[in-house]
C-alpha positions in Angstrom: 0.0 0.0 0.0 0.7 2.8 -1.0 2.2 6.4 2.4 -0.9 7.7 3.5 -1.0 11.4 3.1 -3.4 13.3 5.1 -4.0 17.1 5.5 -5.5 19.2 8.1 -6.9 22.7 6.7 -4.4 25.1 7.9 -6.4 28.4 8.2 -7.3 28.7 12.1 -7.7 26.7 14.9 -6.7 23.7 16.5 -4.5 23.0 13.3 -1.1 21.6 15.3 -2.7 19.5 17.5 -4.5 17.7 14.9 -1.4 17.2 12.8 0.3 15.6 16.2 -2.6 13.4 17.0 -2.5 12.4 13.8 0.8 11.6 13.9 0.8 9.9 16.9 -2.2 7.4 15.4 -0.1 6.4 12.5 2.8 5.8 14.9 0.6 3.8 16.8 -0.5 1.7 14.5 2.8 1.4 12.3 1.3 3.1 9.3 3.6 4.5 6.8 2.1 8.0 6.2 2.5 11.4 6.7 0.2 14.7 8.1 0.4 18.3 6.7 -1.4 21.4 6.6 -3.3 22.2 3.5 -3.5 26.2 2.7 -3.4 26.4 -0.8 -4.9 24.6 -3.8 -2.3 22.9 -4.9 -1.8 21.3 -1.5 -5.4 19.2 -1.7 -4.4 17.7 -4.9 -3.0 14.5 -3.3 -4.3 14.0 -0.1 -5.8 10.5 0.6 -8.1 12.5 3.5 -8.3 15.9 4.9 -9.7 16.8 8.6 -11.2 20.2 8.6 -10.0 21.9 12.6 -12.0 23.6 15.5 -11.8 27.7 15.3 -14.2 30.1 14.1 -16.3 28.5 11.6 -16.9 32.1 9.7 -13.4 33.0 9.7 -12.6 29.6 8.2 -14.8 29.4 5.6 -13.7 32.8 4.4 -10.0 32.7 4.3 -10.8 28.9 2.4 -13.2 30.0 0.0 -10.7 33.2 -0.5 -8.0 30.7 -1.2 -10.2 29.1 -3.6 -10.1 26.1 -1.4 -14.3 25.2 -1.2 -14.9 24.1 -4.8 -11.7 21.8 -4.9 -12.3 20.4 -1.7 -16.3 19.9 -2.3 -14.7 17.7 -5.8 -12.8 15.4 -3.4 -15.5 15.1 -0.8 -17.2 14.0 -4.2 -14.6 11.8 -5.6 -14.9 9.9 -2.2 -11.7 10.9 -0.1 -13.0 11.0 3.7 -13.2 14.6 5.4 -12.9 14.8 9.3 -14.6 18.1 10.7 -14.2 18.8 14.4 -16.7 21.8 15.8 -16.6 24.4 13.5 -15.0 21.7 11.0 -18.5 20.2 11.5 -20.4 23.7 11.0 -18.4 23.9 7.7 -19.5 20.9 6.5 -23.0 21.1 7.1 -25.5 22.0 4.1 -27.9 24.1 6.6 -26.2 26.6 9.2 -27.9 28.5 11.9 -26.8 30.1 15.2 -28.6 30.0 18.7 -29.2 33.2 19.0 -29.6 35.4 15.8 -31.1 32.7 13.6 -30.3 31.9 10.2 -25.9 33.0 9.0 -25.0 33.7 5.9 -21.1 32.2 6.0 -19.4 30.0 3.6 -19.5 26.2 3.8 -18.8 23.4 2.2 -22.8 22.1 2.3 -21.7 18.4 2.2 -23.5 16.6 4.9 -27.1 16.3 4.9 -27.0 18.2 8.5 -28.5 21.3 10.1 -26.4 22.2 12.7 -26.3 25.1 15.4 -24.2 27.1 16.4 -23.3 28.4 19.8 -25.4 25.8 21.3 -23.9 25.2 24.3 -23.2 29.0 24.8 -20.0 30.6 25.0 -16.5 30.1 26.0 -17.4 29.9 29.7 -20.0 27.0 29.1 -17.2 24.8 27.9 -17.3 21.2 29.1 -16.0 17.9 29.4 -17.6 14.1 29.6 -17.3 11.1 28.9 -19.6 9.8 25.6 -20.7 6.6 24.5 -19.8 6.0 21.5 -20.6 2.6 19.8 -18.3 2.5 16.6 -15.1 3.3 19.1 -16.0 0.1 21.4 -17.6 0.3 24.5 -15.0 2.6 26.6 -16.2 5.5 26.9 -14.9 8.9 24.8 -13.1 11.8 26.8 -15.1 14.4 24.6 -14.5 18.0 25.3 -16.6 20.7 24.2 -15.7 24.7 23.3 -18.6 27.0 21.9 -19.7 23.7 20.6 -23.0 23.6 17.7 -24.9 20.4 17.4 -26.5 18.6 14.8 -30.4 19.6 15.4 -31.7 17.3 12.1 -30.1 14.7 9.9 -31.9 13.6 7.3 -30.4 11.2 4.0 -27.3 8.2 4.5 -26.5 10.4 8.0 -25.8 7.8 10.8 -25.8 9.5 14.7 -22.8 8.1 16.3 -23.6 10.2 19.2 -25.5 12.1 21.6 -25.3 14.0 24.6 -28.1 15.1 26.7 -30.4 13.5 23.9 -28.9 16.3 21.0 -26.7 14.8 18.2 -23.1 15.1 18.7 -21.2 13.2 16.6 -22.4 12.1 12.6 -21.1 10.2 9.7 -22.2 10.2 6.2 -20.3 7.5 4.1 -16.9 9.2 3.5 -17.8 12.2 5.9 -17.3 12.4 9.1 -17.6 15.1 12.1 -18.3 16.0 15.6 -19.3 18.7 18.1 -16.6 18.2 20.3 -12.5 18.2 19.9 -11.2 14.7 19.5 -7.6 16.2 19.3 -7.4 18.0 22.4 -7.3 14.2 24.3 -5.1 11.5 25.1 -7.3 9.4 22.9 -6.5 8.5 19.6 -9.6 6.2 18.8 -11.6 9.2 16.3 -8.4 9.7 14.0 -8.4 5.8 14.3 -11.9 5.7 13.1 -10.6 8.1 10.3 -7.6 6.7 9.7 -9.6 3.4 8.8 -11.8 5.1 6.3 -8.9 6.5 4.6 -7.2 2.5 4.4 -10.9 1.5 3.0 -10.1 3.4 0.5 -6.7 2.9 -0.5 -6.9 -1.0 -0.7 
């Protein structure tokens, strides 16, 4: 098989610590590959998946569409090359965005997942939270999730599966090659998402 080459968008965010839990996961696992950050066009062009970081989901998806990064990275979500979003990386990948308090946003996204998600929904910085989730596809352990100005998924609708949920509101979602959550994977010990990830990447690659 061929190095597995994955890229993290590389506008804002928790961009570095996705690259090193990344890293770590392929060390783990002794899988020849390699993590990067994508910022230009020409840097999407070969990746085998690409994990869209927490941040500010508005300020992402203007510096990316500015970059002309949102049409070429809609084509590989197309051709089938799996797409991690974490937070706002799951705000930028839903095709209906609204916030908790002012209603429907007008902010660039990459309308991939057949999601409507919410901003803000757990409130602001100071409502930030950790707990452990259960989480089916990871085993039956428990998931350290940790949540910052975290949105949730409100409605799903199409091939979405719920992976999970968290006071009975959708927290975690996959649709085929597309995967995201509310909460921040990378900012733990455990490397059991990028795992998940990692695998649909292999799937791919055999």
């Amino acid at each position: 098989m061929d190095k597995v080459l994955i890229g993290v968008l590389g506008v804002q965010g928790a961009v570095s610590e996705h690259v090193e839990i990344m890293e770590k996961t392929l060390k783990r696992y002794n899988i020849e590959g390699s993590v990067f950050t994508v910022k230009k066009v020409d840097d999407v062009i070969n990746v085998d998946g690409l994990i869209i970081p927490g941040g500010e989901s508005t300020t992402i998806g203007r510096v990316t569409e500015k970059a002309n990064l949102l049409g070429r990275i809609i084509e590989k979500a197309k051709n089938g090359i799996p797409i991690f979003g974490t937070c706002a990386g799951l705000i930028i990948l839903a095709k209906e965005v609204y916030d908790a308090k002012i209603g429907a946003v007008n902010q660039p996204i990459l309308g991939l997942m057949n999601i409507k998600v919410i901003r803000n929904a757990f409130g602001r910085q100071r409502e930030s939270f950790e707990v452990d989730l259960n989480i089916p596809v990871l085993g039956e352990k428990p998931f350290p999730a940790v949540f910052i100005r975290a949105p949730i998924v409100e409605k799903v609708w199409g091939n979405v599966k719920v992976l999970a949920k968290y006071e009975e509101k959708i927290v975690a979602v996959q649709e085929e090659n597309l995967l995201a959550t509310a909460f921040h994977p990378e900012l733990t010990e455990d490397l059991r998402f990028h795992k998940y990830f990692l695998d649909l990447i292999l799937k791919l690659k055999k």
